[in-house]
N, C-alpha and C positions, 0 to 999 in steps of 0.2 A: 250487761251482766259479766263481761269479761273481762271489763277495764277494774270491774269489784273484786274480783276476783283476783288480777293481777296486784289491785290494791292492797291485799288481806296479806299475799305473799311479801307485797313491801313491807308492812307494817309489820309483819313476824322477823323479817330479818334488821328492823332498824328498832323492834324492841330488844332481839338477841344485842346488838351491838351495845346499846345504852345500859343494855344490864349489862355486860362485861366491863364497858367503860367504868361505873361504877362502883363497881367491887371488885374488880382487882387489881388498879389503877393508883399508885399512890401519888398522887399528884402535892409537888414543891411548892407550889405557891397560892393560899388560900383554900387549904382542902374542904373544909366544912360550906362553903360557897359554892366549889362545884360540882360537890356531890348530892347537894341540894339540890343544884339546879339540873343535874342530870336526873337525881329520883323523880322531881316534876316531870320533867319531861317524858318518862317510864312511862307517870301514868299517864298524861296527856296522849299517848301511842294508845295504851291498852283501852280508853275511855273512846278514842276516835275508831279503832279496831272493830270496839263491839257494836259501836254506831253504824258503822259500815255491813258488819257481819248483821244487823238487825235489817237493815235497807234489802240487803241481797236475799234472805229466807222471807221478805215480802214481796218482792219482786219475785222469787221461783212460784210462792204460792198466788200470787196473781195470774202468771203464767199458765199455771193449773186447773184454774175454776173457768 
């Protein structure tokens, strides 16, 4: 439960970066490509996050009962 937990913390701080990356970033060469490819990946974090964050509130309540 602690390595989820560490996990949730990664994943807050490597959505913070990709959302910065993203929007305030003017990137020279091919911008509409990789700012695409970095909003994908935004959500691919926040989709894997809440996957994670559903795994760990079933494991506390298994823990529980």
């Amino acid at each position: 439960m602690l390595l989820s937990i560490r996990e949730q913390i990664a994943l807050i701080g490597s959505g913070l970066v990709l959302s910065i990356l993203s929007k305030k970033i003017d990137w020279a060469w091919n911008p509409t490509i990789i700012n695409a490819s970095l909003e994908i990946l935004l959500l691919t974090v926040f989709i894997y996050a809440l996957f994670i964050l559903y795994d760990t509130a079933k494991a506390v309540l298994e823990f529980y009962q």
